[in-house]
SEVEXRO-792235 format. One record per residue (C-alpha): x, z, y; residue in one letter. Coordinates in steps of 0.25 Angstrom, whole numbers, padded with zeros to 4 digits, always signed. Layout:
# SEVEXRO-792235
XZYa...
***
This chain:
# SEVEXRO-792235
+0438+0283+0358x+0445+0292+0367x+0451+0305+0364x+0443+0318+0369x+0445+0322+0383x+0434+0332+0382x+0432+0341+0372x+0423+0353+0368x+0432+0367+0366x+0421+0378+0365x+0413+0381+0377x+0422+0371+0384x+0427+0356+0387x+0442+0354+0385x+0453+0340+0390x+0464+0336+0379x+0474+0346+0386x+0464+0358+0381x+0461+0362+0396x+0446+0364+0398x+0437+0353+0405x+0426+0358+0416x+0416+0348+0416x+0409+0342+0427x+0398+0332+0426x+0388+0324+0433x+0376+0316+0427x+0378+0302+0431x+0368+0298+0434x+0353+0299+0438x+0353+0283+0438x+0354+0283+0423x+0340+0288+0422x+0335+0276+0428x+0333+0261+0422x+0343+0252+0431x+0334+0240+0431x+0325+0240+0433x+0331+0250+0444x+0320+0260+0443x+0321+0273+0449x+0310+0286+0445x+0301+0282+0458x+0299+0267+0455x+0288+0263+0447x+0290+0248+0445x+0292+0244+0431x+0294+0258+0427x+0286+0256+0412x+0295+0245+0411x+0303+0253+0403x+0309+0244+0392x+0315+0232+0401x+0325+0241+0410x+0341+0243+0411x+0347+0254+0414x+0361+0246+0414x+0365+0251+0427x+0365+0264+0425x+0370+0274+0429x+0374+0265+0439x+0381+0251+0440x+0396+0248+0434x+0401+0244+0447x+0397+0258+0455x+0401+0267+0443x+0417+0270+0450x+0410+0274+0463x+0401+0284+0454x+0413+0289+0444x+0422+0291+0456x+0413+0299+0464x+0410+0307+0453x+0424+0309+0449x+0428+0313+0463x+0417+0323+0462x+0422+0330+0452x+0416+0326+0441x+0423+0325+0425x+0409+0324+0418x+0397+0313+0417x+0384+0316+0410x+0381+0302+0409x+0366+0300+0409x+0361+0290+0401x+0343+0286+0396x+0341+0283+0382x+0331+0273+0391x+0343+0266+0396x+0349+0262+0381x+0335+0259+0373x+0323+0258+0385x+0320+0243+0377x+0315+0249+0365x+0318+0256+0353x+0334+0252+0349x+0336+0243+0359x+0348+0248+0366x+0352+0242+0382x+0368+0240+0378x+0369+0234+0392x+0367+0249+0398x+0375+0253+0388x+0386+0243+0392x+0385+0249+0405x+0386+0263+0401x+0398+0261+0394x+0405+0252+0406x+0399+0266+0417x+0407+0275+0404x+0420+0268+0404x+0421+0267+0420x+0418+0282+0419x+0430+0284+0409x+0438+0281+0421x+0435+0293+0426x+0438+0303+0417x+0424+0308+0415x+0418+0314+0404x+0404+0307+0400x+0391+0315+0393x+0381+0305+0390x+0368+0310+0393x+0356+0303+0385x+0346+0309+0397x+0331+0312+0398x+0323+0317+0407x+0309+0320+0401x+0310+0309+0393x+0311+0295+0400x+0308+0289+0413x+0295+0286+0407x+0290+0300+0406x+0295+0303+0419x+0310+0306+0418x+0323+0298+0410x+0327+0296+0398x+0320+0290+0386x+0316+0274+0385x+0301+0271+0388x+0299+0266+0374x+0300+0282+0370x+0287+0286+0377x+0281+0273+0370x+0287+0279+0356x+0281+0291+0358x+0266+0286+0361x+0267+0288+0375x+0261+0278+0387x+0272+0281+0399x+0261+0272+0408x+0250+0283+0405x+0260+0295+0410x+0257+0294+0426x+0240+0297+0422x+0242+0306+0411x+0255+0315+0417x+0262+0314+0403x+0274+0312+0413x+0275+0312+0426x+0285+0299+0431x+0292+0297+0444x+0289+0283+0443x+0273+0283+0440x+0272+0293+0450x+0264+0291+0461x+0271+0294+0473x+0288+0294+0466x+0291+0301+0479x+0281+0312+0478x+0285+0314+0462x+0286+0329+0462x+0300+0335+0462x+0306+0339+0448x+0292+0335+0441x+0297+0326+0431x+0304+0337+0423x+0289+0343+0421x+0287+0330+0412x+0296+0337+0399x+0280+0346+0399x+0272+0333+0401x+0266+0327+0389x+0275+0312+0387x+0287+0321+0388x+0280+0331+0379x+0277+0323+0370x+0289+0313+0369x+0299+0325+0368x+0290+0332+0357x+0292+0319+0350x+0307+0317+0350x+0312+0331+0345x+0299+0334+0337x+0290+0323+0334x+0293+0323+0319x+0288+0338+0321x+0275+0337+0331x+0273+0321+0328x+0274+0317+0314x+0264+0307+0317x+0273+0300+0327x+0279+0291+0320x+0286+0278+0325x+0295+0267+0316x+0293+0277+0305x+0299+0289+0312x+0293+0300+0319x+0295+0299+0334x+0306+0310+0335x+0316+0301+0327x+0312+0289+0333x+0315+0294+0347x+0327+0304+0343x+0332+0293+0334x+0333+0282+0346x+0338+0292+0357x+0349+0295+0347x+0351+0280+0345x+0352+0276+0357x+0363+0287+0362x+0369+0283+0349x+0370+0268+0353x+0375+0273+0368x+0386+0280+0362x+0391+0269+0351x+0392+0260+0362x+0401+0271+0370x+0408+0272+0358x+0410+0257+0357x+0416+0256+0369x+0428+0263+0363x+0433+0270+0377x+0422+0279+0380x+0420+0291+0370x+0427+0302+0373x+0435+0297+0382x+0423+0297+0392x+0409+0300+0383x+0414+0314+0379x+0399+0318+0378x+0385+0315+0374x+0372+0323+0376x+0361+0324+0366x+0349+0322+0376x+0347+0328+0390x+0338+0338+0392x+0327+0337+0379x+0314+0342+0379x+0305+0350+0368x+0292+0341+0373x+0280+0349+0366x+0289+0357+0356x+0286+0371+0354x+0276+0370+0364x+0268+0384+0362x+0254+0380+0367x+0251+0367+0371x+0240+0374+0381x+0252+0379+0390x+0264+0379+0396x+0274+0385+0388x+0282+0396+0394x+0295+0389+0393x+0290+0377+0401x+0296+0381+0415x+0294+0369+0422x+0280+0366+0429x+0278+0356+0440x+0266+0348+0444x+0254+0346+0434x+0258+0354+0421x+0250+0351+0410x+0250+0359+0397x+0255+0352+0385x+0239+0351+0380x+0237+0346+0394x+0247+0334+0394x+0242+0330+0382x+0228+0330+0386x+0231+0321+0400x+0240+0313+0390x+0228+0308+0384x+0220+0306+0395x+0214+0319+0397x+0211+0324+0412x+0218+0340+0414x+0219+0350+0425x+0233+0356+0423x+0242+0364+0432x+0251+0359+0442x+0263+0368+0445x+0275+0367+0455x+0288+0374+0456x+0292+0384+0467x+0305+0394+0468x+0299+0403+0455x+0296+0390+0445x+0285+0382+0443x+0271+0389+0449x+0257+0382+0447x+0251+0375+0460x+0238+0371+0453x+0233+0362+0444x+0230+0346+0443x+0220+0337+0434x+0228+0327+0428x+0218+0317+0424x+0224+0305+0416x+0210+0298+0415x+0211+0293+0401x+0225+0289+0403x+0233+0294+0389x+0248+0295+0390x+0247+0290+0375x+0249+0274+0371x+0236+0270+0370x+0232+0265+0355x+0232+0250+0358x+0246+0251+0364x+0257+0241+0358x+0268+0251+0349x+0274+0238+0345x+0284+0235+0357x+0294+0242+0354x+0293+0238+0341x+0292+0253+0334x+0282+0254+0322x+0274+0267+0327x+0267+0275+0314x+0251+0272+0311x+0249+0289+0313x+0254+0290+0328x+0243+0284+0334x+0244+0278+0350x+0233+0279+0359x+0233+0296+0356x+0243+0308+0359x+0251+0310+0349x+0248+0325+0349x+0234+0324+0347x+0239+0314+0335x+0245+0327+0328x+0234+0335+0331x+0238+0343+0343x+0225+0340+0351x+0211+0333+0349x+0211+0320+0359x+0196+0319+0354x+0192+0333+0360x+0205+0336+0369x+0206+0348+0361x+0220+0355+0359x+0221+0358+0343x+0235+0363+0344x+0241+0370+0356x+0252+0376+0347x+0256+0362+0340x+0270+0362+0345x+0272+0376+0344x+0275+0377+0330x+0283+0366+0320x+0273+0359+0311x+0275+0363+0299x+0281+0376+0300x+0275+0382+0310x+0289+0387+0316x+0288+0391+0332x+0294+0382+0341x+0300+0385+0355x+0310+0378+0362x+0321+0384+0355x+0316+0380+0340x+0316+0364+0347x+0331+0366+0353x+0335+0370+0339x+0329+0361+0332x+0324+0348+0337x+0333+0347+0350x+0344+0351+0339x+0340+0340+0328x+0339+0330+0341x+0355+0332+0345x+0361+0334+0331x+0354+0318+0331x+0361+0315+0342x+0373+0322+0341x+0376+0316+0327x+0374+0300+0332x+0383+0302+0345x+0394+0308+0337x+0392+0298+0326x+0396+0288+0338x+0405+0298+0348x+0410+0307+0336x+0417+0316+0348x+0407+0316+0357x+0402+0329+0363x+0387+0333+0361x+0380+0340+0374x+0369+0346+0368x+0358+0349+0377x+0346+0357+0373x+0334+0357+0381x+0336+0362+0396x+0337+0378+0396x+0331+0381+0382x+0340+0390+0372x+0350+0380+0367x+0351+0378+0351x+0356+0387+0345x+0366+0380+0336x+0377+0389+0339x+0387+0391+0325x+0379+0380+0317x+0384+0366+0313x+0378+0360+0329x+0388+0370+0336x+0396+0357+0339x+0410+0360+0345x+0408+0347+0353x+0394+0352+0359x+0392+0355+0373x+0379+0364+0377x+0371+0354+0388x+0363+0361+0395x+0356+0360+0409x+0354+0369+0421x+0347+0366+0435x+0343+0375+0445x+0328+0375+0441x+0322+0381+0456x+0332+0370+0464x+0330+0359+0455x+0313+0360+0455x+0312+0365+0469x+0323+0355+0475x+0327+0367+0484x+0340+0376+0483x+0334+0390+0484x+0346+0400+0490x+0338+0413+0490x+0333+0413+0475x+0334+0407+0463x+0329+0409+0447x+0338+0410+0435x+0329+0400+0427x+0337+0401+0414x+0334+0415+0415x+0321+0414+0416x+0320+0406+0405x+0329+0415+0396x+0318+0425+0399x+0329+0433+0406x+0320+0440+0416x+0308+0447+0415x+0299+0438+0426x+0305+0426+0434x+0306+0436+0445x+0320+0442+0442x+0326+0429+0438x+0326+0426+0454x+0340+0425+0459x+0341+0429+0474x+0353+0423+0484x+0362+0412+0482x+0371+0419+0474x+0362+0424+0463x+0356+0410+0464x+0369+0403+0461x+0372+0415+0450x+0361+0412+0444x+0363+0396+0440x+0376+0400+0437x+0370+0412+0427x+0360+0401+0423x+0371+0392+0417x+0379+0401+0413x+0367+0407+0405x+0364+0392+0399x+0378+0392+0395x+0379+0404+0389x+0367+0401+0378x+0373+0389+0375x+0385+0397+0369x+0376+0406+0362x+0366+0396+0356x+0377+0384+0352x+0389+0390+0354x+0402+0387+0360x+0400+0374+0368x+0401+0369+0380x+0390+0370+0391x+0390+0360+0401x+0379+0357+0409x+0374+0345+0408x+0363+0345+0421x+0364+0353+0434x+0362+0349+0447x+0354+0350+0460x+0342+0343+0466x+0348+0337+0480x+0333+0335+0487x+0331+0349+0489x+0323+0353+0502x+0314+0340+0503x+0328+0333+0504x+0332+0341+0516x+0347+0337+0514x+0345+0322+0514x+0338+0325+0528x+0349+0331+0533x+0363+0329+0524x+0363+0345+0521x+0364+0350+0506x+0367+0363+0508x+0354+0365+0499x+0362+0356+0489x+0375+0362+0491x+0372+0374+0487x+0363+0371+0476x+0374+0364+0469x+0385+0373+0473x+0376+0385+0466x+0374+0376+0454x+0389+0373+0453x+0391+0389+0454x+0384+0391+0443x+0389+0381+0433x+0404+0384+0436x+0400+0398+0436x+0394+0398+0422x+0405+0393+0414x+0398+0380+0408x+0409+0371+0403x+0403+0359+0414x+0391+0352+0420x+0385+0340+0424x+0379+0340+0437x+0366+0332+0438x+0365+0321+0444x+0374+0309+0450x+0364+0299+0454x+0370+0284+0458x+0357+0280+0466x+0352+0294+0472x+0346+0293+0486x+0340+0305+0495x+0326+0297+0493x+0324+0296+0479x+0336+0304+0475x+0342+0302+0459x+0328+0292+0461x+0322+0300+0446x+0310+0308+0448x+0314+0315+0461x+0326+0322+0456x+0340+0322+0465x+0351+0328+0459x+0360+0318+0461x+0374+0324+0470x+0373+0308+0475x+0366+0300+0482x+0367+0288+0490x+0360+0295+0503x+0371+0305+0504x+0388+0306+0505x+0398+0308+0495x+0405+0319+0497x+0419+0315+0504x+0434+0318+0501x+0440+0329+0510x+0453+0329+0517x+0464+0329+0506x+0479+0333+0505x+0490+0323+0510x+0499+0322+0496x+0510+0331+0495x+0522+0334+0486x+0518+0340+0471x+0524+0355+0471x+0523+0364+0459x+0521+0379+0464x+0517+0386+0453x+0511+0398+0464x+0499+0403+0466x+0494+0392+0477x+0505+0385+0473x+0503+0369+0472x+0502+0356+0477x+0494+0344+0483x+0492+0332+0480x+0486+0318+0482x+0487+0308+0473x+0486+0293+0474x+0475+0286+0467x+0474+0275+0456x+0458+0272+0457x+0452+0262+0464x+0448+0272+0475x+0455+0269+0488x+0463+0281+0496x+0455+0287+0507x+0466+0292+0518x+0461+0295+0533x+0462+0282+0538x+0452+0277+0527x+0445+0287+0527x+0431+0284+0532x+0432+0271+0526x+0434+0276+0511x+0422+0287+0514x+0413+0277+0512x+0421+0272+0496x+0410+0276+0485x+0420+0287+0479x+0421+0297+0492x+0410+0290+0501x+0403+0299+0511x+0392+0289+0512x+0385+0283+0500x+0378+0270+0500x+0364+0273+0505x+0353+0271+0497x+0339+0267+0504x+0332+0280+0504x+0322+0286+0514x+0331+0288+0527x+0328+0302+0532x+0334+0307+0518x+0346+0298+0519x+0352+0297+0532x+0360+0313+0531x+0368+0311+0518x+0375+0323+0515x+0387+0326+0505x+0375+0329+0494x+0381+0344+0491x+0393+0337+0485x+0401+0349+0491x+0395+0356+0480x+0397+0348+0467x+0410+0342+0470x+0416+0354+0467x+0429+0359+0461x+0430+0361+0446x+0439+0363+0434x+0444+0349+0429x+0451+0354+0417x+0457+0368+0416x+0469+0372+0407x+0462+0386+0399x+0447+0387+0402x+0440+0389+0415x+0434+0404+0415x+0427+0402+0429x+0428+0392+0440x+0420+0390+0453x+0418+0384+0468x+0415+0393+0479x+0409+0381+0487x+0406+0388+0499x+0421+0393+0501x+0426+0381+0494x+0433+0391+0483x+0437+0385+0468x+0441+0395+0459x+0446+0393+0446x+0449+0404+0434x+0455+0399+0420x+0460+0405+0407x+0474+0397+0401x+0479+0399+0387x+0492+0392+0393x+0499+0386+0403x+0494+0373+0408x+0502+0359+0405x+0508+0350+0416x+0500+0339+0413x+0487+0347+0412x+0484+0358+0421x+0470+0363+0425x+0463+0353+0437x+0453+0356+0445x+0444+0347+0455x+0445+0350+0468x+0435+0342+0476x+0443+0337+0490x+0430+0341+0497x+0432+0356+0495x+0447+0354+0493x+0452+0345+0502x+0467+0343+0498x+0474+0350+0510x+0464+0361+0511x+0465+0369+0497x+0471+0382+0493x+0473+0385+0478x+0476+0395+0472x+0480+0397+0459x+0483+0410+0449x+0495+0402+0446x+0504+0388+0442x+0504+0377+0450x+0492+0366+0454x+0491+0354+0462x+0479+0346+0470x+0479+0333+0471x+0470+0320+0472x+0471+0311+0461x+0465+0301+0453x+0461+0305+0440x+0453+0297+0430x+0447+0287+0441x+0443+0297+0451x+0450+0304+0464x+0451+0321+0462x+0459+0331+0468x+0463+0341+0458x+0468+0354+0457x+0478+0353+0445x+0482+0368+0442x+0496+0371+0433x+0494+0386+0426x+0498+0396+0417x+0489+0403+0405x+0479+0414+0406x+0469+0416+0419x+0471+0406+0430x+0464+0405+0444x+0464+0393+0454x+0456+0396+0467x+0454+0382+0478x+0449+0384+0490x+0444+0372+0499x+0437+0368+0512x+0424+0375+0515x+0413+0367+0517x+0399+0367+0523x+0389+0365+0511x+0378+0354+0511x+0383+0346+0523x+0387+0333+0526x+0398+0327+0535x+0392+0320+0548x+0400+0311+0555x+0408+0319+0562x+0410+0327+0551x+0415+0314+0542x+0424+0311+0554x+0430+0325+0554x+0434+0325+0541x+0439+0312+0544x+0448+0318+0555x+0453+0329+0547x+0456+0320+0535x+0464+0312+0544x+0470+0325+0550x+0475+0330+0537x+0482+0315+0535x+0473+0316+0521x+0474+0306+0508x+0461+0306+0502x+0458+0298+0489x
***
């Protein structure tokens, strides 16, 4: 076990030399939702119930390609992975039967990614559940466990699923999320945090259904982690972190009326069946219900559909054989009939509803439940379980906690679960870009807002222009922030998903190479998180195997800022190496290139066009076989807007920092109890991009700094290493202004080619 290179100190992350750590992350990666072999993507249907016989071995991506994947990220920028990982992929054989050959594999991906300085989250990810009921996540043998026939969801529309669909490639955009208010997800959710509450009948080798599942989920990131443990160079040297589960859901808890959509359920899309509703097609029952789409306001209704199972029951049927995976389930949880009927919810003999309120109230008691009771109590009781057998593995390890997406936080601020090592996880997406797939510049909403019941209507949460737009993600955020301080206290919060869809306009951009749409979609969300004083963030996604066709090849979404269809962005020009000065002025300092020790080979201008095509600064990826009019104008994929400069470390604390992308402008303000140490001063990333080496102006408040390319655990960064004294400090860069959104043609490449070779450049 290493010693802690990261650690929790307040509301912020700090390095052994006490100077504070910005984190900045990516999830890696999308392929990690999807089984290896078979090699199965969302859209392919083959042998997709053939859930039990599978690997996910390969995943996130092979051992061979992992340096090409690290190093690109490295030089992007990036200290941080959230590495996602399915409790599919370590039990999808059956109950406590664990793959330790994935595991084997995850533990090699971990130890190469030690190489690299990063600091590693793992992420125990779901996405309404598991594959099986239309997302990622769970093993198929849950859905089984919980009484549910995955074959039967397609007819009955317990879950909508990219890979029973008729037509993957009309599967309606952003869809799949509307399966968390569909019944298998309903229902299994209900089960996990509160079966023992709403389904005491649902018993299974002599436990309620909540403990089973919670108890196998929890033993299986248990097992992941003992084996990281075991492999005795891992912990806390590179897995500082662990997650408690991504993005839980309440299912049918505190649910008013069962009759109709509660208040709180924001998201409709397609058919949207009531609670009653889904049940009633879930046992076969034909229903005319609304269909609803989303426009520039939010969902609106379009009209309504008969979804009409004939006969078909989402349910096991009563002959069904329980004993394959060899669990013992109890005589009183009969199959062949919803379970809520079993527990007297509704009449399946008359179809007759007998209570609409049932989950309203906790049995018993008779306490009012709302979203709030479930986050402080069940969600709460969940992560203490998990909490307590991670640490009883990784006693150091830091616990994200995150609660469910955008609801109040638990308020556990001043009891004995205001942990020191806990960091507040939440998420934030740009709701009306990431349903509509278009980057709106006149108007925007401030969502959070509206759901804070800010504002009187919806109306005046609108926020008009560019500017006000990109004020208000960064007033969003900052608002996210600010209740976690006030509901658990002083932790932490680093956002653990953010990101952009990259097919907006119908996929205008990979038509025509131009992500100016995309450019200035992740450039506002970049605004608003250095603007809103969050402690870091993990930008979703970095997808391996993302193509303009099928794009991060789940359910429709494309998110990934990769993809084999388009170009990496290149190295600019650099600085020639010159002599190290100390000038302790204001735009005092010196430049520097330094030779490199990885396994990379130096790119200088008579190798120039030969190295663009090297994995690590390639400006054409290997092409992947998709439809040819959206692959054959790669662009740079808005890279210019997420291969940004950033704090690294900073001696003091960071009381604001940002990037002016359009004038190419990095400022930098920090407060210093003391002088910093030679050995370490404050560093900032400075992307050679924006700041190629021979075309920066610094300015400093004071002290000395110096720019240089180095190699610096495995990857190539140019680094602004700044020497000064205590109290305010300010560093402002300035850099080569750039078009957003485009691409270099030929004679564009060939230019820069030309002026590299003019300015007698070493590159690394």
């Amino acid at each position: 076990m290493g010693p802690l290179r990261l650690r929790v100190d307040g509301r912020k992350f700090r390095d052994a030399e006490d100077r504070e750590i910005t984190l900045r992350g990516i999830n890696l990666a999308g392929d990690a939702k999807l089984p290896s072999r078979p090699d199965q993507p969302s859209h392919v249907p083959d042998d997709f119930f053939n859930g039990d016989e599978l690997s996910f071995e390969d995943r996130p991506f092979a051992l061979a390609d992992a340096h090409t994947h690290f190093s690109r990220l490295k030089r992007w920028g990036y200290n941080t992975i959230r590495y996602v990982f399915m409790w599919e992929a370590i039990e999808h054989a059956g109950p406590g039967i664990y793959d330790d050959a994935w595991i084997d594999h995850t533990v090699a991906v971990l130890r190469l990614a030690r190489e690299y300085g990063f600091y590693i989250l793992m992420d125990p990810h779901q996405d309404v559940w598991s594959r099986f009921t239309g997302g990622s996540g769970a093993p198929m043998w849950t859905v089984y466990a919980c009484g549910l026939d995955p074959r039967a969801f397609d007819a009955t529309e317990a879950a909508l699923v990219h890979n029973t669909y008729p037509d993957p490639a009309e599967y309606p955009k952003m869809i799949w999320s509307t399966n968390y208010y569909r019944l298998a997800c309903q229902t299994i959710f209900t089960l996990f945090f509160a079966g023992k509450e709403f389904a005491p009948k649902a018993i299974i080798d002599g436990k309620n259904i909540q403990d089973y599942l919670q108890d196998h989920f929890i033993a299986a990131c248990r097992h992941l982690a003992q084996k990281i443990h075991d492999a005795g160079d891992l912990e806390n040297d590179v897995v500082v972190a662990w997650e408690s589960m991504n993005e839980p859901n309440r299912g049918l808890f505190g649910v008013p009326d069962l009759t109709a959509i509660p208040d709180e359920q924001k998201l409709q899309k397609g058919t949207s069946p009531t609670a009653w509703q889904a049940m009633l097609t879930g046992s076969g029952r034909a229903c005319e219900v609304e269909v609803w789409d989303v426009g520039g306001m939010g969902p609106y209704k379009s009209g309504s559909a008969l979804v009409d199972p004939k006969g078909v029951s989402a349910w096991l049927p009563a002959d069904y054989d329980d004993s394959k995976y060899g669990w013992k389930r109890d005589p009183g949880w009969r199959l062949g009939e919803c379970i809520w009927a079993q527990h007297g919810v509704w009449d399946p003999q008359n179809d007759v509803l007998l209570q609409k309120n049932y989950f309203a109230r906790l049995p018993g008691t008779g306490t009012k439940l709302d979203y709030e009771y479930f986050t402080n109590h069940n969600f709460m009781d969940f992560y203490r379980k998990t909490r307590d057998a991670l640490r009883a593995v990784h006693k150091d390890c830091i616990l994200f906690c995150q609660p469910p997406v955008l609801e109040i936080p638990p308020s556990i601020k001043g009891t004995v679960d205001d942990d020191p090592q806990m960091v507040y996880a939440p998420h934030y997406y740009d709701g009306l870009t990431l349903m509509t797939k278009k980057w709106n510049r006149l108007w925007n909403v401030d969502v959070f807002g509206v759901l804070r019941g800010r504002y009187i209507s919806p109306a005046f949460a609108v926020k008009v222009g560019e500017t006000a737009i990109r004020n208000c993600l960064r007033d969003q955020i900052s608002a996210i922030r600010g209740e976690g301080i006030d509901y658990m206290g002083e932790h932490p919060c680093v956002l653990t998903e953010i990101g952009i869809p990259y097919d907006m306009d119908d996929k205008y951009a990979y038509k025509t190479g131009d992500y100016t749409s995309q450019s200035l979609a992740m450039d506002a969300n970049h605004f608003a998180i250095e603007g809103s004083g969050v402690a870091g963030f993990m930008l979703w996604l970095y997808m391996a195997t993302n193509n303009h066709e099928w794009g991060d090849l789940w359910n429709g979404e494309d998110l990934s800022i990769f993809s084999l269809d388009d170009q990496p962005l290149p190295l600019a020009p650099g600085a020639a190496p010159t002599t190290n000065s100390s000038a302790p002025l204001a735009k005092g300092g010196s430049l520097e290139v330094s030779p490199s020790s990885s396994n990379l080979s130096q790119v200088s201008p008579m190798n120039l066009k030969a190295n663009l095509s090297t994995p690590s600064i390639a400006s054409q990826a290997p092409k992947s076989e998709s439809n040819v009019e959206l692959s054959n104008s790669p662009g740079f994929r808005a890279a210019e807007a997420y291969v940004r400069p950033s704090p690294i470390v900073t001696v003091g604390s960071v009381k604001s920092y940002a990037f002016d992308l359009k004038n190419c402008v990095f400022s930098l303000t920090l407060s210093a109890s003391s002088a910093t140490k030679e050995h370490a001063p404050t560093e900032v990333f400075l992307p050679e991009f924006h700041f190629p080496g021979d075309n920066v102006d610094v300015e400093v408040s004071g002290g000395k700094w110096k720019l240089s390319v180095d190699d610096h655990d495995g990857g190539l960064l140019q680094r602004l290493r700044w020497w000064h004294g205590e109290g305010e400090q300010t560093v402002k860069v300035k850099g080569v202004v750039r078009r957003q959104g485009m691409y270099m043609g030929k004679e564009e490449e060939e230019g820069y080619i030309d002026q590299c070779m003019q300015n007698r450049c070493g590159l690394m």
